[in-house]
BAKOL-661031 format. One record per residue (C-alpha): x negated, y negated, z negated; residue in one letter. Coordinates in steps of 0.02 Angstrom, whole numbers, plus 50000, padded with zeros to 5 digits. Layout:
BEGIN
XYZA...
This chain:
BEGIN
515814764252352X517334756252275X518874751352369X519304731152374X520624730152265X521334711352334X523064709052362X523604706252546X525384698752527X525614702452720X525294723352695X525304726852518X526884731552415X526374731852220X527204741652067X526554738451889X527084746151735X526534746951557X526784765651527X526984773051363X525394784351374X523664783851374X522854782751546X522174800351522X523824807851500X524544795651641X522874802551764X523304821751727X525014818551770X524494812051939X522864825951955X523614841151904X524934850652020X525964857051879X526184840051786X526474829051981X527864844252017X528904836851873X528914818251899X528344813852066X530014813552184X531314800452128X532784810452041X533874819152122X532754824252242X531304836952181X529424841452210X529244861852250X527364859252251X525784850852245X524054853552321X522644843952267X520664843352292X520284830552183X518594823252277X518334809952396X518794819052558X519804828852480X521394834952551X523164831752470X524784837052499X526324833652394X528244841652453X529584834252411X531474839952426X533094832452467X534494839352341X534764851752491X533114858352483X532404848352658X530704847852634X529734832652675X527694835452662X526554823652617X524694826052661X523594813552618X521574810852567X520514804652422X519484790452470X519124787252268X519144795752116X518804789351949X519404800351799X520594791051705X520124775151788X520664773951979X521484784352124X521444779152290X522174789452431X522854787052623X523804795452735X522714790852884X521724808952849X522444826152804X520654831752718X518744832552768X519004815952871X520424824752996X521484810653052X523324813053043X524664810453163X525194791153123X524204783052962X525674771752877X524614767652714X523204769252584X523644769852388X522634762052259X523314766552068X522364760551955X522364766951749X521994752251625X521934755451450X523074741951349X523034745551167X523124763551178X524494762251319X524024761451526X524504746351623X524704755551775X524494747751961X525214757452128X524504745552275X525224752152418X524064742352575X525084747052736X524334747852923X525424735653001X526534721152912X528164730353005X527414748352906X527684735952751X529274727952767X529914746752829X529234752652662X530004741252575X531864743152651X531544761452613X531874756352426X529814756452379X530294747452224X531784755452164X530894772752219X529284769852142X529974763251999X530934776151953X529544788351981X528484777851861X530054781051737X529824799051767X527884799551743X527934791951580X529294803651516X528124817051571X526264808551527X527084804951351X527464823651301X525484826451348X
């Protein structure tokens, strides 16, 4: 099964990057707890931990912190896993197909090799076009583009 990967102007927010890194480096840094713990929270804020069980059903959960250590959880589920090719996750399920309290959206990042560098893709498809445009006054693109900053710092030392 593979995940539609059209744009939906009405839900979808989208970040691309051409990160310094090959898209296995840039793939470990968003499959492996110990790499996501440095990058994934836009700076100042901090990420104490990661859980991952990188298969389709799998479970996620990524913590961020505010700079006075608030923690704000974020469980999630795989719906696709490539290696080194495509991620897509929602927060509509906690794990094993248990729905979660509110879904808000699904994430598709995809990892495209572009002479030796990844051209890498966060679609972020929401639930509702409000969920979007609330997404999107929540600073999406100045947050997930500085956390794409921060991943390549971190996928390039790999």
């Amino acid at each position: 099964m593979s995940i539609d990967n059209t744009i939906d102007s009405e839900r979808d927010l989208v970040l691309t990057r051409l990160i310094d890194a090959p898209p296995e480096a840039v793939y470990r840094c968003w499959t492996e707890p110990v790499l996501m713990t440095q990058w994934f929270a836009p700076k100042p804020w901090s990420t104490p931990r990661a859980t991952l069980d990188l298969r389709v059903g799998g479970g996620t959960e990524v913590v961020m912190a505010d700079e006075q250590g608030n923690e704000y959880p974020n469980p999630g589920q795989y719906l696709e896993v490539i290696p080194n090719k495509k991620l897509v996750f929602t927060d509509a399920y906690v794990g094993d197909w248990k729905p979660s309290g509110k879904p808000f959206f699904t994430c598709t990042l995809t990892f495209e090799n572009e002479g030796g560098k990844t051209r890498y893709t966060a679609v972020a498809r929401h639930w509702t076009k409000e969920d979007k445009e609330a997404h999107e006054k929540m600073g999406f693109h100045e947050g997930w583009g500085m956390v794409a900053a921060q991943l390549e710092d971190v996928a390039k030392g790999l």
